[in-house]
MMTF fields as JSON, N, C-alpha, C and O atoms, coordinates in Angstrom:
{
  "mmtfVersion": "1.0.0",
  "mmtfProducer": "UNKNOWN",
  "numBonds": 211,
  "numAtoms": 212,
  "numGroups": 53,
  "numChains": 1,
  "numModels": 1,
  "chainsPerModel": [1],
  "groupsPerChain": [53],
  "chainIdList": ["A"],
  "bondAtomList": [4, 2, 8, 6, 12, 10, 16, 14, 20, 18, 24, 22, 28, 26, 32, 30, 36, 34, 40, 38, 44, 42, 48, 46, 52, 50, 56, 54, 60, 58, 64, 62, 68, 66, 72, 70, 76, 74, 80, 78, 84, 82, 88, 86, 92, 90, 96, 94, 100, 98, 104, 102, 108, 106, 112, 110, 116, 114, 120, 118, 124, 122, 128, 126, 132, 130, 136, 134, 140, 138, 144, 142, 148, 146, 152, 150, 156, 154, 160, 158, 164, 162, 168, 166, 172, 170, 176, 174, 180, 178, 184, 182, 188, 186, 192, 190, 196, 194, 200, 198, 204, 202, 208, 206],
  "bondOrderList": [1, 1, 1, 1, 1, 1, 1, 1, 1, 1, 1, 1, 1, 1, 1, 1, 1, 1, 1, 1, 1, 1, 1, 1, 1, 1, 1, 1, 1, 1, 1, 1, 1, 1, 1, 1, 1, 1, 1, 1, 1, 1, 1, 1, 1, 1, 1, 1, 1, 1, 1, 1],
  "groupList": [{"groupName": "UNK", "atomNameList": ["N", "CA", "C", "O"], "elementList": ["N", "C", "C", "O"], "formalChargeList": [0, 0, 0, 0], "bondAtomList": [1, 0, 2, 1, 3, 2], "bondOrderList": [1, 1, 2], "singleLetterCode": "X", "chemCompType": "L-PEPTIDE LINKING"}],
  "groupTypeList": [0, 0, 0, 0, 0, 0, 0, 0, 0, 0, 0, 0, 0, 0, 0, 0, 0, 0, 0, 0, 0, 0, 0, 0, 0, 0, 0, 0, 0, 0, 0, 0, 0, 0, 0, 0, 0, 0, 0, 0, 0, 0, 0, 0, 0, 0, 0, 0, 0, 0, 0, 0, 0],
  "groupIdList": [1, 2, 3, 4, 5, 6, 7, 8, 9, 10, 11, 12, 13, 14, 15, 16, 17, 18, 19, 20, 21, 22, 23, 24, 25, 26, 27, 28, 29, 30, 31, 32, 33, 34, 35, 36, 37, 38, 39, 40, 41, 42, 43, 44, 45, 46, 47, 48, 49, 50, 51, 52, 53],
  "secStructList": [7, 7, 7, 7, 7, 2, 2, 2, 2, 2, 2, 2, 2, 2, 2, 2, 2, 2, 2, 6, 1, 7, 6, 6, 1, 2, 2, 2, 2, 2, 2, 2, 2, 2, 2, 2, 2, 2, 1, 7, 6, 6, 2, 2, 2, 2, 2, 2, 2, 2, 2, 2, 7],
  "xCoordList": [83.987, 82.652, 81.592, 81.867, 80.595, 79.563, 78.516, 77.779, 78.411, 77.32, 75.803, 75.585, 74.922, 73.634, 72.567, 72.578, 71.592, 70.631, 69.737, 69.109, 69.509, 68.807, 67.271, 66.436, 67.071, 65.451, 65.832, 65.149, 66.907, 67.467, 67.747, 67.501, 68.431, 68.586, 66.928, 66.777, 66.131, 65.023, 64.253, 63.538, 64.39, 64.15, 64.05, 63.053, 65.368, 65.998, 65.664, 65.502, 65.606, 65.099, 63.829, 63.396, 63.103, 61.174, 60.987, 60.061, 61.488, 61.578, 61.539, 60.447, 62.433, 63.223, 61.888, 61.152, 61.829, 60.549, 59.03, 58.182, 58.776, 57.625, 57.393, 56.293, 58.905, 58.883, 58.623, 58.341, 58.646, 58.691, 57.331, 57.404, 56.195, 55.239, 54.091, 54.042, 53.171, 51.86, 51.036, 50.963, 50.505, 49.843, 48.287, 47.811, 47.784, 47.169, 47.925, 47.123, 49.348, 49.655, 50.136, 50.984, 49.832, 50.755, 50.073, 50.771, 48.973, 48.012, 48.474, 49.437, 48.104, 48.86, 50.259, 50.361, 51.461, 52.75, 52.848, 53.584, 52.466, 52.471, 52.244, 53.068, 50.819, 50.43, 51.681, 52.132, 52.177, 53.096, 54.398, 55.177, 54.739, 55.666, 55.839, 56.838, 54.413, 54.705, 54.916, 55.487, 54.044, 53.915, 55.504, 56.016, 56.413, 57.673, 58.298, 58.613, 58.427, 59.289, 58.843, 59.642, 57.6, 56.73, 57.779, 58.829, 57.635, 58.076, 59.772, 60.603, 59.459, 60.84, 62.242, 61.915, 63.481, 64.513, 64.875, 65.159, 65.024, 65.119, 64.348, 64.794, 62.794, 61.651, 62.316, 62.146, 63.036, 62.836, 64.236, 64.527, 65.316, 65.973, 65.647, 66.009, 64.904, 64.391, 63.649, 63.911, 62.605, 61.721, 63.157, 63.625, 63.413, 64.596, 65.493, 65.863, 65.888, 66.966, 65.898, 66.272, 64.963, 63.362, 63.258, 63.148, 63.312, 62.888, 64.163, 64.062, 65.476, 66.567, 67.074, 67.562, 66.862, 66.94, 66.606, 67.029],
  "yCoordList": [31.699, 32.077, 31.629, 31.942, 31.057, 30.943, 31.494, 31.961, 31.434, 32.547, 32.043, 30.851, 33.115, 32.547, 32.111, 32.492, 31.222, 30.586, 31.557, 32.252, 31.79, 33.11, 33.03, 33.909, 32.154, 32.1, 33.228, 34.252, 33.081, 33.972, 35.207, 35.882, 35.681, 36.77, 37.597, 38.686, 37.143, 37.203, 37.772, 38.761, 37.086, 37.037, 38.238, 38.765, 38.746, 39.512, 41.008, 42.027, 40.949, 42.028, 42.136, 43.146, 41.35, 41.681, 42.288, 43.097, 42.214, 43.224, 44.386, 44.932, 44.833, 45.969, 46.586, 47.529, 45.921, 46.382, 46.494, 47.071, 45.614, 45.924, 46.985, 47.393, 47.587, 48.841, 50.029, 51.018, 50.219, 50.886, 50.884, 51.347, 50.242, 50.016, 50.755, 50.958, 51.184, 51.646, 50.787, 49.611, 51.158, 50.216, 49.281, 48.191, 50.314, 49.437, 48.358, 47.637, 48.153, 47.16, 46.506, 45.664, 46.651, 45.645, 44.082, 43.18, 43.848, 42.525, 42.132, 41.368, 42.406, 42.051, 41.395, 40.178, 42.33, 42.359, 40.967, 40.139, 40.629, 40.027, 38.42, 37.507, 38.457, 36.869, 36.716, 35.585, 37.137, 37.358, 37.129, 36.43, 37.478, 37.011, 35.363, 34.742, 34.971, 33.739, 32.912, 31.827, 33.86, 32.307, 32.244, 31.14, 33.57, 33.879, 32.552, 31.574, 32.653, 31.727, 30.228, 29.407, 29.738, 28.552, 28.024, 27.423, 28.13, 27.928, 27.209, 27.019, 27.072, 26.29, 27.019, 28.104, 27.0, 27.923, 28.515, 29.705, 27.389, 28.174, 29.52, 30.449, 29.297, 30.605, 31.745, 32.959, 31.139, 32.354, 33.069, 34.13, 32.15, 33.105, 34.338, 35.503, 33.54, 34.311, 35.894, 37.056, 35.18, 36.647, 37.664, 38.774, 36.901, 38.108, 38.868, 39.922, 38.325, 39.186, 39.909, 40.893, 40.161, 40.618, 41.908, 43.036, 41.606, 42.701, 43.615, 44.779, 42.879, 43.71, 44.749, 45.781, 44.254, 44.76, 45.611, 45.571],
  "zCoordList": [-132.112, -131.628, -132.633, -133.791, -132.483, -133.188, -133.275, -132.407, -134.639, -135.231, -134.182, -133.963, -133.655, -133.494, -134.546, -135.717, -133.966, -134.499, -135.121, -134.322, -136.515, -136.786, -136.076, -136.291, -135.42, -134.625, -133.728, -133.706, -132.977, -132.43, -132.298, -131.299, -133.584, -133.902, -134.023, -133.469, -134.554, -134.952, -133.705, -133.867, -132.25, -131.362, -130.826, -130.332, -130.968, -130.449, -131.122, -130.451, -132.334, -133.292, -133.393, -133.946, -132.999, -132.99, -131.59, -131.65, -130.393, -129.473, -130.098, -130.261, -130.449, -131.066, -132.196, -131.903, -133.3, -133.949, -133.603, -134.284, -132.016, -131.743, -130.911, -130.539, -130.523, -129.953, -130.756, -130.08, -132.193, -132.844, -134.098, -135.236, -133.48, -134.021, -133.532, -132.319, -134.263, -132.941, -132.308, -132.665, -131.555, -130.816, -131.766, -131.449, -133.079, -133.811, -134.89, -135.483, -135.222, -135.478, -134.611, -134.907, -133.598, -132.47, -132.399, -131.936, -132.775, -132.516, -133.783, -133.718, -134.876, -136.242, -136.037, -135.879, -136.044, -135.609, -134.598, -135.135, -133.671, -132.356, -133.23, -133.28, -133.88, -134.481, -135.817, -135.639, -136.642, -137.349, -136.675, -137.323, -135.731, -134.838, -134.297, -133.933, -134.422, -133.628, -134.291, -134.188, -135.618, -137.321, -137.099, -136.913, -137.116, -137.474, -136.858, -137.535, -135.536, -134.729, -134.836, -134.387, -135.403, -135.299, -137.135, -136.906, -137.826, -139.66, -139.19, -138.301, -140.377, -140.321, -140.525, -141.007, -140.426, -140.545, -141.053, -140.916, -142.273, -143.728, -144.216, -144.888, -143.558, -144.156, -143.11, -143.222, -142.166, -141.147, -141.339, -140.786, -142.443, -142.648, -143.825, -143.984, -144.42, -145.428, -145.217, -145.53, -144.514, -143.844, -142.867, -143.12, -142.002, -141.93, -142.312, -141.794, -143.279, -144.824, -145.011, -144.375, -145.35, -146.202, -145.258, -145.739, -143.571, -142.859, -142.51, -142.123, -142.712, -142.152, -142.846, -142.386, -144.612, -145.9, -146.701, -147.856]
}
């Protein structure tokens, strides 16, 4: 089985944390999200160790 693409995982876990946000960081949260998925892989594994951690 292969591991997923951490864009992916990422994907999948910012659902999850934007459920658990208030609604005044949600516009914040949301543009931060897109930088998230837009960067290159490497940063995005990075920032995700950072948020899972």
């Amino acid at each position: 089985m292969n591991p997923k693409p951490i864009s992916e995982i990422v994907k999948e876990n910012a659902s999850e944390l934007v459920s658990q946000l208030s609604i005044s960081e949600f516009s914040y949260w949301t543009e931060y999200k897109v930088t998230w998925c837009e960067d290159a892989s490497t940063i995005l594994e990075e920032q995700a160790i950072e948020e899972t951690f």
